[in-house]
C-alpha positions, 0 to 999 in steps of 0.5 A: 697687775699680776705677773706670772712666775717662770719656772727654772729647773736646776740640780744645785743653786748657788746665791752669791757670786763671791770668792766662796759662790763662784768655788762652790758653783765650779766645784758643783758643776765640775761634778757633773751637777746643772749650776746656777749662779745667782749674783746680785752684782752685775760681774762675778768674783765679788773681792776677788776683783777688789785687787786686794790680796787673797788671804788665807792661801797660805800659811805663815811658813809658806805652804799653801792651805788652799788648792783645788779650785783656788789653784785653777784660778791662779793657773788662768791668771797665770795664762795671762799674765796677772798673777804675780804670786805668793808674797810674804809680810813679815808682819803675820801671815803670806798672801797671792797678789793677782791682777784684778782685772785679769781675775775678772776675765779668769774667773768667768773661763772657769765657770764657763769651763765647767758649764756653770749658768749664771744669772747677774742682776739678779736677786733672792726674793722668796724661798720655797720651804716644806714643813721638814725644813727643805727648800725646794725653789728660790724666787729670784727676781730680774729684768726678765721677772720672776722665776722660781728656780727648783732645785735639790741643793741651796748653796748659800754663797751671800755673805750674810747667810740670806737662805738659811736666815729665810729657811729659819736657821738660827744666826748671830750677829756681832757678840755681846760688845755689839761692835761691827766692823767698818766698811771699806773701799779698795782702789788702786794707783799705777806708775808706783815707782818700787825702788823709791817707795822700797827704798823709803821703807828700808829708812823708816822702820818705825812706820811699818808693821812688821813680825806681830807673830813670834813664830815670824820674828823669831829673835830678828829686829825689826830693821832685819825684817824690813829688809827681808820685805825689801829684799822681795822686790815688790810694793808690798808694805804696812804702814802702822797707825801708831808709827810716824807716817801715818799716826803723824797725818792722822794728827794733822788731819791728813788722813781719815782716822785708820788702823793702817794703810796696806800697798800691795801689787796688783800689775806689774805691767802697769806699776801698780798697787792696791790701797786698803786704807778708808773705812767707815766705822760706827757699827754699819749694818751690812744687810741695811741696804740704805745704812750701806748706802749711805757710807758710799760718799764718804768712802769715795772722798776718803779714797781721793783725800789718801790717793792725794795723801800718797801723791803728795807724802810718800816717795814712789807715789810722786808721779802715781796715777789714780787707777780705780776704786773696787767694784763695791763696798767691802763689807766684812761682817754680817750674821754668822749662821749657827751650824752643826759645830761652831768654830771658835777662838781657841780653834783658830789661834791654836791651829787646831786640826779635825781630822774626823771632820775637815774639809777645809782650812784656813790660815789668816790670823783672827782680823776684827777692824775696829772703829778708828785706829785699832784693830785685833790682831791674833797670829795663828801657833806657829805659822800654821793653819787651823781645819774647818770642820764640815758641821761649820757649814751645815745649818741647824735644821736645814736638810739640804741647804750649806752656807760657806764664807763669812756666814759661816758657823762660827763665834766672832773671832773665828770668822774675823779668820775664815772671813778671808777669801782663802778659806772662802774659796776652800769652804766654797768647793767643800759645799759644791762637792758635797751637794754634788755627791748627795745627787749622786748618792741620793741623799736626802739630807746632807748630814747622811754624806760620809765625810771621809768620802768627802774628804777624800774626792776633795783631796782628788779634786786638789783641795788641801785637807791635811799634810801642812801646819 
């Protein structure tokens, strides 16, 4: 039977409710722009609600490089007591640690305070697209039906470039290796005793990673950098796939084959740590809903089979107590959409700034999780950042459609950096306030927008653009 298409109108439509969806949506609606929010999901925040860390907010010397948006979201976990903030790694980079069920709640108060609408359950179908390239309607589909939500800008928020692939953007996907990045699945464990597992940590060095970057290690041994670790006084540690604790369980058959297995905090109140240690490898399409699919009964008897592992091994974790799995799947590598410029290796690694043309920044090292036990990772110069130029989110040919996180323009190992909330976040209020300022101007494409107009409302809106590493 026929079924008749609703119609919607909106100023800006966002497709994604990840850390980058759920910035550029705020950003769009806080100037002054009617938001919609398209979300497959049933909740908003995508990995923000994963209890990993957010990557990328700061540098390795501890400045932030990620404010604005980011910094409002951490201030509404703060009202409630869910963040506990910045801790370094000594190993490559400084993260934010927040309570992702506080983060569930805080990121829909900032929506709301800016008067964003968001649809849940609810999926892209169908674009509406003229001979110029311009899309003019998403068809998005849900319990209520069909309905094509008009709009002037397209905000593509899905991790995997959906609405510039649709609107005929070119994209790449891998490289010539052909390799994808194993999926994973985070989970968490509370009543994690800290003194016990810090103390553990102090006495077996050779398990832990620590100062892969130069500019970290400096002339310290490893013995001083675990116990500068140690000396922060939080759950946070890196066991190495090459050291004795977990190269040995892997050898036993302990363990899963992995590259390292990450506790960070998640609640004080609670004892509690997020886990990243599962993946499935063999180069799992992440836009293959059944190939994702099938991934899903491994990853979870890989969770109990290290939550049991950590139960049983390691000190601290003796009377821990399962506490959750993240709410999906962690896919980290899907299509990059090609834009008007490509972020590169030699950008990223070299801390390379674009005075000219960024509107955001990130700080992450480049971080390609391969198959197994390997893993690539490159440290950026001197404990610093690199600037993402705004041609990085501006597809080729498309006049009003931009893309932020991990499709944006890049080669693969300048995504393996951006790829992390942090820069998510940050590309997220660039694109949000890009379209909101086109409205405004009545711009019809969004490559006519001055950058340093941009840049400067960025600034405004306290985004880190420039004045830090």
């Amino acid at each position: 039977m026929a079924q008749r298409l609703r119609q919607a109108q909106f100023d800006v439509v966002v497709l994604g409710g990840g850390a980058s969806g759920v910035a550029a949506a705020a950003a769009a609606a806080k100037n002054g722009q009617k938001t919609l929010i398209v979300e497959a999901g049933a909740m908003l925040g995508g990995e923000l609600l994963s209890g990993m860390s957010l990557d990328g907010v700061l540098n390795a010397r501890g400045e932030y490089v990620v404010g604005g948006f980011s910094s409002e979201l951490f201030d509404e976990c703060r009202s409630m007591d869910g963040f506990i903030g910045p801790i370094h790694d000594y190993r490559l980079i400084c993260y934010v640690c927040v309570d992702p069920e506080v983060m569930k709640i805080a990121v829909m108060r900032v929506l709301e305070r800016h008067g964003v609408t968001a649809w849940v359950s609810s999926f892209a179908e169908d674009l509406v697209v003229g001979p110029d390239g311009r899309v003019s309607g998403l068809v998005v589909v849900n319990k209520s039906g069909r309905t094509v939500v008009n709009a002037r800008h397209f905000l593509d928020c899905s991790g995997d470039g959906d609405i510039a692939v649709q609107a005929g953007a070119p994209f790449e996907m891998s490289d010539a290796s052909g390799d994808l990045q194993p999926l994973s699945l985070m989970f968490r464990m509370s009543n994690v005793d800290t003194p016990h597992l810090l103390r553990f940590a102090q006495g077996n060095v050779a398990s832990l990673a620590v100062g892969e970057s130069d500019w970290i290690r400096g002339t310290r041994s490893d013995q001083e950098l675990v116990d500068l670790l140690v000396a922060q006084g939080e759950p946070s540690l890196f066991f190495k796939s090459e050291g004795p604790f977990l190269g040995d369980a892997i050898r036993r058959g302990d363990l899963a084959p992995t590259a390292l297995i990450m506790i960070q905090p998640t609640s004080k109140a609670r004892r509690e740590v997020c886990i990243n240690a599962t993946r499935v490898g063999g180069n799992v399409d992440g836009t293959n809903t059944a190939a994702v699919s099938a991934t899903i009964g491994t990853l979870m008897e890989q969770v109990w089979r290290t939550a049991s592992f950590l139960k049983r091994q390691l000190p601290g974790f003796e009377q821990a107590a399962f506490a959750g799995v993240a709410p999906r799947v962690g896919i980290r590598e899907t299509r990059r959409i090609m834009g008007d410029y490509v972020l590169t290796r030699d950008d990223v690694v070299s801390g390379r700034k674009f005075p000219d043309s960024a509107v955001a920044k990130g700080a992450q090292h480049v971080d390609i999780h391969q198959s197994g036990t390997t893993q690539i990772r490159i440290p950026i110069a001197n404990g610093g950042s690199y600037d993402i130029p705004f041609g990085c989110l501006l597809p080729r040919g498309l006049p009003n459609v931009m893309v932020a996180g991990r499709c944006l323009s890049a080669t693969r190992e300048g995504m393996g950096t951006a790829r992390t909330m942090g820069p998510c976040m940050a590309m997220g209020q660039a694109i949000g306030t890009a379209a909101a300022m086109c409205i405004e101007q009545n711009l019809d494409n969004v490559r006519e927008l001055a950058v340093d107009t941009l840049q400067h409302r960025l600034k405004q809106q306290g985004a880190v653009i420039d004045g830090v590493h």
